[in-house]
matplotlib code that plots the C-alpha trace (Angstrom):
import matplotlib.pyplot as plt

x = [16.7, 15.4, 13.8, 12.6, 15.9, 14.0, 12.7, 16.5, 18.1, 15.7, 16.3, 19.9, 20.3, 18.2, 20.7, 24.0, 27.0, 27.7, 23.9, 22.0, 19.0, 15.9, 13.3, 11.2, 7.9, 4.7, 2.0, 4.0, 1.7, 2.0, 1.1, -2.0, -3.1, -1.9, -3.9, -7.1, -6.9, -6.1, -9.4, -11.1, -10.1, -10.8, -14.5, -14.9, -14.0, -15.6, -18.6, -17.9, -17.5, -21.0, -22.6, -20.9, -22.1, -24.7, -24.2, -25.5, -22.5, -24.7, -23.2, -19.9, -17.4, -14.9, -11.6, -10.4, -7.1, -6.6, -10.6, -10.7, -10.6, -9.9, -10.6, -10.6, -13.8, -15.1, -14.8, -16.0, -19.8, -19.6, -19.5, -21.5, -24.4, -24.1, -25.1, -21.5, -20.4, -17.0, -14.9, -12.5, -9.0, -6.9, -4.6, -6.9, -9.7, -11.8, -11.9, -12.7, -15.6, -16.8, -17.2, -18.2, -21.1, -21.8, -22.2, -25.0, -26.6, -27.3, -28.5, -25.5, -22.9, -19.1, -17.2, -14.0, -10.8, -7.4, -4.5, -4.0, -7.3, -8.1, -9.2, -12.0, -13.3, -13.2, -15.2, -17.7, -18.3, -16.9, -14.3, -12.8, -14.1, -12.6, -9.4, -8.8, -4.8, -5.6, -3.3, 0.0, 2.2, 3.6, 7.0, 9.4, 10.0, 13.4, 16.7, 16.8, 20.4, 18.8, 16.1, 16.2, 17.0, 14.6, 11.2, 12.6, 12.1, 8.7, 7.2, 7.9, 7.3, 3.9, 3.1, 4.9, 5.3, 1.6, 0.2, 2.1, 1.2, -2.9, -2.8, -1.5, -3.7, -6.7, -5.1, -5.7, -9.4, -9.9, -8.1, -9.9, -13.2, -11.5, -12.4, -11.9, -9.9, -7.7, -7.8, -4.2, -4.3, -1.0, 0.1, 1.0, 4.2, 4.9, 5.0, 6.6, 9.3, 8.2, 11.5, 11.5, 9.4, 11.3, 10.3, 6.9, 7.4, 10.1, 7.8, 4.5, 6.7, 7.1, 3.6, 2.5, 5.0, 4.2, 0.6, 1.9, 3.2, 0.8, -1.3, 0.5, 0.9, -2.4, -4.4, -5.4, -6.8, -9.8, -8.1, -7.4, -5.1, -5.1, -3.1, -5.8, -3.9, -7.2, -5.4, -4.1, -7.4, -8.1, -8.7, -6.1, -2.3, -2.9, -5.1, -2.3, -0.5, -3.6, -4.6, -1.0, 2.1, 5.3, 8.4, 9.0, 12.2, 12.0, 10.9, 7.5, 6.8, 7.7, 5.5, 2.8, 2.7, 2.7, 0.3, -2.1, -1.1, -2.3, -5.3, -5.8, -5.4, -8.0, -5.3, -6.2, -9.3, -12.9, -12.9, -16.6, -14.8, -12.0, -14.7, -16.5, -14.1, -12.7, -16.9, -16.7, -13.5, -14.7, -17.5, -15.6, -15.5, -11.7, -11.0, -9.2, -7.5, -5.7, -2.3, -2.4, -2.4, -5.5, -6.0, -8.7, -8.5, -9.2, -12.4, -13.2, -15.0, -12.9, -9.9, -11.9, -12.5, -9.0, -8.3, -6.2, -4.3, -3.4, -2.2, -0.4, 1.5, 1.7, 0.2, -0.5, 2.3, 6.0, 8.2, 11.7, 11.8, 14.3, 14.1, 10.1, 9.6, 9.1, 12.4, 11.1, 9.8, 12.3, 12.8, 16.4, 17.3, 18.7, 17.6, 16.8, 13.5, 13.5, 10.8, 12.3, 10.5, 8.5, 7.2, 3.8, 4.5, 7.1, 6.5, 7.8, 5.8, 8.6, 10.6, 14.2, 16.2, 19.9, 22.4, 23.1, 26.9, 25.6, 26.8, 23.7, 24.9, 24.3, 20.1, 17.9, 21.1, 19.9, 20.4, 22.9, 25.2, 25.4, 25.3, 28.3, 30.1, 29.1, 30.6, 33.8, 34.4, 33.9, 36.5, 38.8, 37.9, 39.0, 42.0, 43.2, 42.8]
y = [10.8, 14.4, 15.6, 19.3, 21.3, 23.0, 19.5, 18.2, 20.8, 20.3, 17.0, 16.9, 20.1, 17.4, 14.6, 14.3, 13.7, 10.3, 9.6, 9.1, 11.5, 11.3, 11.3, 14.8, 14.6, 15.0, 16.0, 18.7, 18.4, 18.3, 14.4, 15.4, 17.3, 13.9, 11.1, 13.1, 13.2, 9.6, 9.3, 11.6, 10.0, 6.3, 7.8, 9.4, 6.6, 4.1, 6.4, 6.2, 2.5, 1.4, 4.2, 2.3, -1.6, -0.4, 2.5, 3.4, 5.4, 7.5, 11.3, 9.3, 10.2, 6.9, 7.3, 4.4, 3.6, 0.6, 0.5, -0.8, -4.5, -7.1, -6.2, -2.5, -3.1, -5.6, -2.6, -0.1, -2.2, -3.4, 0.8, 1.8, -0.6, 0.7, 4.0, 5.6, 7.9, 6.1, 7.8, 5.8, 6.4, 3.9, 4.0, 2.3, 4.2, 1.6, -0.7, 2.4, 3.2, -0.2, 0.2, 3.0, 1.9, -1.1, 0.8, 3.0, 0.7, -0.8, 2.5, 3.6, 6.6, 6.3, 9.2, 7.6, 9.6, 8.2, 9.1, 12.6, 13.7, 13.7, 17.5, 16.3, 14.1, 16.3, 18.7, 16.3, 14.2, 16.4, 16.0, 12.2, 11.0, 7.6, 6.7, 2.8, 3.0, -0.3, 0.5, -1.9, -3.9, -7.4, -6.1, -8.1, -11.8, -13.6, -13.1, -9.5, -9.7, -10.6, -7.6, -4.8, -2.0, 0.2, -2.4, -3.3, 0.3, 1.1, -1.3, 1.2, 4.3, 2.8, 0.6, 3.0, 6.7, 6.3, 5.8, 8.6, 11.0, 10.3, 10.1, 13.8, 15.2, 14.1, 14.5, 18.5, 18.2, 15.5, 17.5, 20.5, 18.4, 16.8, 13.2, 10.7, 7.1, 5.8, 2.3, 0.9, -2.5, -4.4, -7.8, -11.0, -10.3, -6.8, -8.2, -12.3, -12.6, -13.8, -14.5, -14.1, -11.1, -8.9, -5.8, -6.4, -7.6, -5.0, -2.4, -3.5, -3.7, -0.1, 0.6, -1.3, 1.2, 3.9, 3.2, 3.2, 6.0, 8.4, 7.1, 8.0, 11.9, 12.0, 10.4, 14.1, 15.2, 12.2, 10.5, 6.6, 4.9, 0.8, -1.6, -4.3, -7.5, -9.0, -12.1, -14.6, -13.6, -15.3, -11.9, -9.1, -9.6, -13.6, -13.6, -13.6, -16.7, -18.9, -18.3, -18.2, -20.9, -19.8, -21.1, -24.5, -23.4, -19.4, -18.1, -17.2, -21.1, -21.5, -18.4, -19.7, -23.1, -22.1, -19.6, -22.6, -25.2, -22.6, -21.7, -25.4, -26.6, -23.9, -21.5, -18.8, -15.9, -15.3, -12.0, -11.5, -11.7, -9.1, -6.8, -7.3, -6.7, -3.4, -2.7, -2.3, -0.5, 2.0, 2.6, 2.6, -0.6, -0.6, 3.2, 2.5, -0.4, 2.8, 2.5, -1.7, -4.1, -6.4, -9.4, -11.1, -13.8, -11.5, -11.3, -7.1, -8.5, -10.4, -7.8, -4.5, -7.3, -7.4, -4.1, -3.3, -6.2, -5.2, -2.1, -3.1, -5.6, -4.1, -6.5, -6.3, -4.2, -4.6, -5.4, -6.5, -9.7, -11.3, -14.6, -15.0, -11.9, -8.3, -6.6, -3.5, -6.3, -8.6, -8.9, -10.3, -10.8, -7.7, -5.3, -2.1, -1.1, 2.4, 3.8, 5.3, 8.5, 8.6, 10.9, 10.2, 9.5, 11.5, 9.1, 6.2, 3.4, 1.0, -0.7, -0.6, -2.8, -3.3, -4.0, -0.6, -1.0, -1.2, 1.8, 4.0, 3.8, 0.1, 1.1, 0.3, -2.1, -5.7, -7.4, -9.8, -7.1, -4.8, -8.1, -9.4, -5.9, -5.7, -9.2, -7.8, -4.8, -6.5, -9.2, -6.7, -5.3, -8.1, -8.5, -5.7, -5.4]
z = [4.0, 4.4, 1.6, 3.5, 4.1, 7.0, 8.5, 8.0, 9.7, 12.5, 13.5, 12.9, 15.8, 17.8, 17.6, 19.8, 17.6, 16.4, 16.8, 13.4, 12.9, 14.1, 11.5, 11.5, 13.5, 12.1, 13.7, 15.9, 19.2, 22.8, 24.0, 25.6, 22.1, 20.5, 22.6, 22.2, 18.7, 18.0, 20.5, 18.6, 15.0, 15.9, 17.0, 13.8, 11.3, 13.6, 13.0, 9.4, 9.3, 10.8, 8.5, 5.7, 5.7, 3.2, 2.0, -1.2, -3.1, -5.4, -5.4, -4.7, -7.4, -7.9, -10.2, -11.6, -13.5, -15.8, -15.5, -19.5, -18.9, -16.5, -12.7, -13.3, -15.5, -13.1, -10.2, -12.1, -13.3, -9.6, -8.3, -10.5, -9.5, -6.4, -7.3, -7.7, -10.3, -12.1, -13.9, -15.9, -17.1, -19.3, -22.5, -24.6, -25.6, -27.6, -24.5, -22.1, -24.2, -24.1, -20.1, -19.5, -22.2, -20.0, -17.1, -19.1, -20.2, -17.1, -16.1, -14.1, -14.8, -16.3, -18.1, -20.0, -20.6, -21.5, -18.8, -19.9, -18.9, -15.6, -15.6, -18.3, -15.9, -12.9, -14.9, -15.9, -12.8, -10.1, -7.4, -6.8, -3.6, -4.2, -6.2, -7.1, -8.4, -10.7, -13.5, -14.1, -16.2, -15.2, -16.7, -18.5, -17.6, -17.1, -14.6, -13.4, -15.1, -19.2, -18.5, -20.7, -18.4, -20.3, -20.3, -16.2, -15.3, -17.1, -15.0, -11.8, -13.6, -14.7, -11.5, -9.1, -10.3, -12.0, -8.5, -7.0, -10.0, -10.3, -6.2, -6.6, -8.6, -6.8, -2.7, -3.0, -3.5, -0.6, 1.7, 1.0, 2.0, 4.8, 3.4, 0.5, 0.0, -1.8, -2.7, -3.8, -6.0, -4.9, -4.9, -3.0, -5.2, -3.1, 0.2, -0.6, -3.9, -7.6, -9.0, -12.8, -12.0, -10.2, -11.7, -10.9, -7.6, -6.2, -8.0, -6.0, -2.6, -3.1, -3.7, -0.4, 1.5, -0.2, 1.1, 4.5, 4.7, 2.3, 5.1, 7.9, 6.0, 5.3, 8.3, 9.7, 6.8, 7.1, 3.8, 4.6, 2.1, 1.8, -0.4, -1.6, -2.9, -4.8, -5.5, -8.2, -10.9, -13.9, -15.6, -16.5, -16.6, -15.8, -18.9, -21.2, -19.2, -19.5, -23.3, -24.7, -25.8, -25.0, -25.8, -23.5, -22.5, -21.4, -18.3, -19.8, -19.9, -16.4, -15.1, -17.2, -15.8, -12.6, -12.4, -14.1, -11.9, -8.9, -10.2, -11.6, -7.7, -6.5, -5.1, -7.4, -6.5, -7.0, -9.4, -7.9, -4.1, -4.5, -5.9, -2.9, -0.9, -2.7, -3.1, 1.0, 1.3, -1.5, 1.2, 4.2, 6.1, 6.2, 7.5, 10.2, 8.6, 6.7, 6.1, 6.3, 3.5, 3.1, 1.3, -0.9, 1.9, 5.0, 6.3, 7.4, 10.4, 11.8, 11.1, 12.7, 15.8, 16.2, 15.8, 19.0, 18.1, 14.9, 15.6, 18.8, 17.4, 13.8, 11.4, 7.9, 7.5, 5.8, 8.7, 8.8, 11.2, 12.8, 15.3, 14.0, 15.5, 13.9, 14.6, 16.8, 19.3, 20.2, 23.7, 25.7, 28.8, 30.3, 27.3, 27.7, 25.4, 24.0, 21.1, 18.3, 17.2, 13.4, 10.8, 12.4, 16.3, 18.4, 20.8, 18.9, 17.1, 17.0, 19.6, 19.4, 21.3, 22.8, 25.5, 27.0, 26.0, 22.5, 20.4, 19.6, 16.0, 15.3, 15.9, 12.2, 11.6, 11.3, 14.8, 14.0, 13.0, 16.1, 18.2, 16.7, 16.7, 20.7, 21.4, 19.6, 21.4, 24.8, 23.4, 22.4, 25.6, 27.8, 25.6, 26.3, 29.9]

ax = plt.figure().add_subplot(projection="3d")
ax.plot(x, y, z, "-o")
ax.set_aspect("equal")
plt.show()
């Protein structure tokens, strides 16, 4: 859908009739213009990335939402020992305090403000150069069907629409520098299903593609974006499944239990190792991992290794698949390959595939569909002759 009336009128001009639109193209470039500044970006933020193994963040301002308790407090004692500035924002004051007095105690430096205040903290710390979107809510528990519409849709205007609003506010000052990052905390729940939790997990599934494509929007302005699933903790929102007694019979019971049994049969995460992780992302290891979503589990130096691979076959990414195989890169016998033009590539980052009878309409359509509707009109076809 076209959301810039000049952009929409574009692209439909560009389009035969019958044909759906093409989505507008961003950056607008000859291809020579565009090779040699992919060249010239992966130079830069492989620059960035050896500079980065140790880098000490002191001067390196690092917002962080939900930093109060759980793994937004673990993150923000972990930055602030290495040397960064942390600014803290949360809707409970007292436990905000109580970090940002940790973190001064031990010598670092934290400036606390609840949600409405992220001017104070500009003014008192200075421009973001890191923002960790750590704030969320689980949601409410149960069939989709039983939620109370209200609670179901807090959970995305907290988990979704907070991330877009406290990513605003801090994007103009990074572009204006021509750097920053922004650090996204998802889930295992955004990109698999948690049934009984759909709020939560349909809510994180749009934060992972928001990542991707904030990324893709924001790539030539130096600011990589990453969703960070830090894995099944025994801190923050699991807290309340392991220290509580619900009702045998209610879906709370049934998420408890298995969220213990998984962490009982070692399945759960290391708090200490998905601050380590986000600890190297915060200083750059994963820049031109931007737009991807990383796991607790992945290992940086085995994913930058396999770079080309990554980005060639587009992994660590929401895909739709069909056959095994990621949609865009099927292959049959006889098919005709053709890219399909994105926001981000004019040369096409996607492979679309089909017979060359296949109406051009049936393209984005799942493949079963437009197959079955190609064997029907050549049926019809050879009826009728």
């Amino acid at each position: 859908m076209d959301t810039d009336s000049e952009a929409g009128t574009s692209t439909t001009a560009a389009n035969p009739a019958g044909r759906e639109p093409d989505a507008p193209v961003i950056p607008d470039m000859t291809f020579p213009e565009f090779v040699l500044g992919q060249a010239r970006e992966r130079r830069v933020l492989a620059e960035r990335e050896n500079a980065a193994r140790e880098e000490d963040l002191t001067g390196t301002v690092v917002l962080i939402s939900g930093g109060g308790r759980g793994l937004g407090r673990l993150l923000a004692r972990t930055l602030a020992s290495a040397g960064a500035s942390v600014a803290l924002l949360a809707r409970s004051g007292g436990e905000l305090a109580e970090t940002a007095a940790e973190i001064e105690l031990a010598g670092g430096i934290a400036a606390a403000a609840t949600a409405a205040a992220v001017a104070e903290l500009r003014d008192r710390l200075g421009p973001v150069d890191v923002l960790i979107n750590n704030a969320g809510v689980g949601g409410p528990l149960g069939l989709m069907w039983d939620a109370d519409p209200a609670d179901w849709w807090r959970t995305f205007e907290i988990n979704v629409f907070g991330v877009y609003a406290l990513t605003r506010i801090v994007l103009p000052d990074m572009i204006a520098a021509g750097h920053g990052r922004i650090l996204n905390i998802t889930s295992n729940a955004g990109v698999y299903r948690w049934p009984l939790m759909s709020a939560y997990a349909t809510s994180k599934a749009a934060v992972v593609k928001l990542t991707e494509n904030l990324a893709a929007e924001t790539r030539r302005h130096g600011v990589p974006v990453l969703s960070v699933d830090p894995g099944l903790l025994p801190i923050g929102l699991t807290e309340p499944a392991l220290n509580s007694a619900p009702d045998p019979d209610s879906a709370e019971a049934r998420i408890t239990a298995w969220i213990r049994d998984r962490i009982a049969a070692g399945h759960g995460a290391d708090p200490g190792q998905a601050a380590h992780l986000i600890l190297q992302l915060a200083r750059g290891r994963g820049d031109r991992l931007s737009g991807r979503h990383l796991t607790v589990a992945d290992d940086l130096d085995s994913l930058l290794a396999r770079l080309d691979q990554i980005q060639r076959e587009d992994l660590h990414v929401l895909r739709l698949r069909t056959d095994g195989r990621p949609a865009g890169q099927a292959r049959k016998p006889g098919a005709a390959a053709r890219r399909s033009p994105t926001p981000a590539d004019s040369r096409g980052s996607a492979q679309v595939v089909r017979p060359p009878s296949a109406p051009a309409y049936y393209l984005g359509r799942p493949a079963h569909m437009w197959m079955a509707a190609c064997r029907g009109g050549r049926s019809q076809a050879a009826g009728e002759a």
